[in-house]
Phi, psi and omega in degrees: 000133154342149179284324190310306212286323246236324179271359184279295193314310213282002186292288200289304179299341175276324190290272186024286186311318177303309170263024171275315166264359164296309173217087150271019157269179174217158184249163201294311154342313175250017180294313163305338182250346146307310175278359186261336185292322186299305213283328193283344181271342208248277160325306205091193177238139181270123195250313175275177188349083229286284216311326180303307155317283171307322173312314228240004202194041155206121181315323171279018177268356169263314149241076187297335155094190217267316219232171133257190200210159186269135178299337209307304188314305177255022147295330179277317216301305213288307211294311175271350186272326190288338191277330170307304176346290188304018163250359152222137231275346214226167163278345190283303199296318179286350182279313176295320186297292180308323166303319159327288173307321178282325181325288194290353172268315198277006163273004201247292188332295184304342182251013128298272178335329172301317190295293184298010182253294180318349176264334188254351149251357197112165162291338201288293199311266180011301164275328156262032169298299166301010185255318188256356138316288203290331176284291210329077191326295203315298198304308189288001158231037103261025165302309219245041158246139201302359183318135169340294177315310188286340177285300205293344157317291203302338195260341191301320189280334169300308202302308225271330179288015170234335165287341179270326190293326210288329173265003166298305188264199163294115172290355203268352197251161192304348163262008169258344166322296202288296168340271227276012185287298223284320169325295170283345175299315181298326186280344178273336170263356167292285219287298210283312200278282175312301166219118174258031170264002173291335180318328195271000195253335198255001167264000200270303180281331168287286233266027160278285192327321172319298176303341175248018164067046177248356186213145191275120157269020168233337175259356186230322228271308184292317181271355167270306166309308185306299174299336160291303180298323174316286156318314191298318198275326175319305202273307189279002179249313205263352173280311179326315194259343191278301189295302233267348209048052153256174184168118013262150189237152147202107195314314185293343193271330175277326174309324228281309219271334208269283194307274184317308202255326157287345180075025198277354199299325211305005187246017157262026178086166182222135152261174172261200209255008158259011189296348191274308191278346171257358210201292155330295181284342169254018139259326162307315198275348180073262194301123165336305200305352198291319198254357175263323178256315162281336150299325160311280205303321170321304181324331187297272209318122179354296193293321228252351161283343159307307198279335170287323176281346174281330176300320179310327216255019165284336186289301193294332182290307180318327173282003170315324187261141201303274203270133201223137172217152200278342157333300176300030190194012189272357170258031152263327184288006164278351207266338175288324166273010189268330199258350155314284165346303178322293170303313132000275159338279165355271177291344197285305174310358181235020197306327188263015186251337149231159169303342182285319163297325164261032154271323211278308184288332180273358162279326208276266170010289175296289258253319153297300151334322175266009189269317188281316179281335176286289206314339180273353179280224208357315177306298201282300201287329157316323199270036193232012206230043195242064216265311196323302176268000159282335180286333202279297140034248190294337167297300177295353167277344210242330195281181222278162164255359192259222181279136148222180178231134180224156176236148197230130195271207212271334182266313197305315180304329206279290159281041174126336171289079202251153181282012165271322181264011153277104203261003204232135183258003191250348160258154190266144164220181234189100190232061194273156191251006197312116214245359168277333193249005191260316188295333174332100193288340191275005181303295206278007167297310160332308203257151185247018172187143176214140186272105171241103174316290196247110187301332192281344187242046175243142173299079180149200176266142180202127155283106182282162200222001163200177180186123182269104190276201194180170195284116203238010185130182195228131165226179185247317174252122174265156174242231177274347190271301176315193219179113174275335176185078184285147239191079153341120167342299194311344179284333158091228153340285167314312165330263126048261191283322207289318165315307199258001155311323169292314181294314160331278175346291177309292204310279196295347162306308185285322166283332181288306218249327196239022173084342184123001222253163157153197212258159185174148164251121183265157176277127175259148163270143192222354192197152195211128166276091187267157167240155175288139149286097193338170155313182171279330174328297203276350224268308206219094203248106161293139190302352170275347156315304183267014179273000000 
């Protein structure tokens, strides 16, 4: 292999990494299976006293969330993440490890997938297949976040890199047999463990093949279920009813009947039914060229409408139900962008023989180049918008080296704050939502410190002693409020030098060339490290007071 091709693969698992350590916090989203993973690395699975255990030393028994949600995902993530642990010293570093691994399978899948776009378009499509994957934001900087949604990416992107070679090729031979067997099975085990709306890709994707008579329903279709639905319900009622103590539990089916058939997602907003095709896919897909021109072009090539209408028409069954995130649709864009890449291929191999190709490839240039720089502009304001885990963060540098107790509200937990980031073990900490117990004065006597959105409505004496922003806008004239290139903590040093080299820079611009006007950013304050004050008794003891 070529050095080029060998460093273009290595491309999609380096952006990955990259914006894995950049924003090396979570979100609320991703909170169950960060924490379910931290209790199975931290516990082990309680095989003797299971009730006990899980009661005294696992998070969701505590915070169960509306529904439950399934262990399997973090059962796999702890399971292959522990022999690593032991090379690293922080619970913060293990947070990191594990992200990393769901990170680096769904770049393994996707650099699979690169491999069936050489077959059914070329190598040239191929490479740019990994050029316009990798420019992408969303996908590359939730490959490595705990979402539901990103485990069940990895098997929906193996199923569609085995569906795109099986329409590439003769479908009659025993190995597109085998493909597209294995194809329905991942999506049917996608669909039963993880999202059971991949159920709509997968019917979407059986009755077409039905329909161009490509596929056997007693030899491809019925043993790919049966071995899907099978496994799939083994390994989730049994992991499931084991974590949750119920029996029989099966979570997606309750998420399915509680969000859908009851209606409840709709009270998380509802949009309207073109938001997917107007507003998701061409911010998931970035670059313009994909969908206004490589794509259009592909289509003259064979395989691709094959390979495009069944993701079109899960997109269109999907926008049926009210409430829509562009998360739910997220396992089409490696199949959107493989039939881009085509099209792509397509004019890039013909660049010099007319002008029309080559304006298109050199837009096809730009238009990637400018693809790489907005994600990375995302990249860097995502990462400013963690107030949580920078405040806990900013507590162990500045807080006590002996015991204290901290309390963490409803935003901080929201935004970076995970038991992977309690890193100091001799402290307690302590995120109760109890709505009987916060008015309570003698509740806030306990902490000797608190992580607060509203400083006025915690009880007692308290000093803030930091105040944590987060990313609040864009401004063109900065003022006093603004920030020119605010830098996560986290960054340390490097961070650091690199601000203030940016801040030079800005300065003599703005007084020589650009009038006072440049790009900056404001800071919103969104979280306050408050410490208790003692009584007036302990502040100040005269000595005949302490004799």
């Amino acid at each position: 292999m070529h050095a080029g091709d060998i460093a273009l693969d290595l491309l999609l698992p380096a952006t990955v990494l990259l914006h894995l350590f950049c924003s090396p916090y979570t979100k609320v989203e991703e909170s169950f299976n960060i924490q379910a993973t931290h209790d199975i690395l931290e516990t082990g699975v309680p095989i003797l006293n299971t009730t006990e255990v899980l009661k005294n030393n696992f998070d969701h028994v505590a915070f169960p969330g509306s529904v439950p949600r399934t262990f399997v995902g973090a059962l796999l993530l702890a399971g292959i993440s522990r022999p690593l642990t032991w090379f690293l010293s922080s619970p913060d570093q293990v947070q990191l490890l594990v992200r990393a691994v769901l990170g680096l399978a769904n770049a393994g899948a996707l650099w699979f997938l690169k491999r069936a776009v050489d077959t059914a378009y070329g190598r040239i499509a191929g490479r740019w297949y990994v050029l316009l994957q990798a420019s992408q934001f969303h996908v590359m900087y939730y490959a490595s976040r705990t979402l539901p949604n990103m485990f069940a990416f990895f098997l929906t992107t193996i199923a569609a890199r085995n569906l795109i070679l099986v329409k590439a090729v003769a479908w009659k031979q025993e190995r597109s047999s085998k493909r597209r067997r294995l194809a329905l099975y991942l999506l049917t085990l996608a669909g039963v463990i993880f999202r059971s709306e991949v159920a709509i890709l997968l019917a979407a994707e059986t009755g077409y093949l039905l329909l161009q008579g490509r596929i056997s329903i007693m030899k491809e279709i019925i043993p790919a279920g049966i071995a899907g639905v099978g496994i799939g319900l083994a390994a989730t009622v049994g992991v499931d009813s084991f974590f949750w103590q119920q029996f029989p539990l099966w979570p997606e089916w309750v998420g399915f009947y509680y969000n859908t058939i009851l209606g409840k997602s709709s009270d998380w907003g509802t949009s309207p039914f073109h938001f997917y095709f107007a507003n998701a896919l061409p911010r998931l897909l970035l670059n313009p060229m994909t969908y206004l021109v490589c794509i259009p072009s592909a289509l003259s090539v064979s395989p691709s409408v094959d390979i495009l209408l069944p993701q079109i028409v899960f997109i269109a069954v999907y926008s049926l139900l009210p409430h829509k995130e562009w998360r739910f649709i997220i396992y089409t864009i490696p199949t959107f962008t493989a039939v881009a890449a085509g099209g792509a291929g397509w004019f890039w191999t013909r660049r010099d023989k007319t002008m029309k190709y080559r304006l298109c490839s050199l837009l096809l240039v730009i238009s990637t180049i400018a693809s790489f720089v907005v994600s990375l502009g995302l990249l860097y304001i995502s990462s400013l918008n963690y107030p949580g885990g920078e405040a806990l963060r900013r507590l162990h540098e500045i807080g006590p080296k002996g015991p204290a107790r901290v309390y963490m509200d409803n935003l901080a937990c929201q935004t970076g704050v995970t038991q992977f980031g309690q890193v100091r073990s001799e402290w307690d900490y302590d995120k109760t939502e109890d709505e009987e117990k916060l008015p309570d004065p003698m509740f806030w006597q306990q902490f000797d410190y608190v992580l607060a959105e509203k400083p006025e409505k915690i009880i007692g004496s308290w000093q803030p002693i930091e105040t944590v922003a987060s990313f609040g806008g864009v401004s063109l004239r900065p003022g006093d409020e603004d920030d020119i290139f605010p830098v996560p903590a986290a960054f340390g040093g490097a961070g650091r030098v690199l601000q203030n080299a940016y801040y030079d820079l800005a300065l003599v611009a703005r007084k020589r060339f650009t009038e006072g006007y440049w790009p900056a950013i404001r800071m919103e304050p969104r979280l306050y490290i408050l410490k208790r004050e003692p009584p007036p008794a302990e502040q100040k003891q005269t000595p005949l007071a302490a004799a």
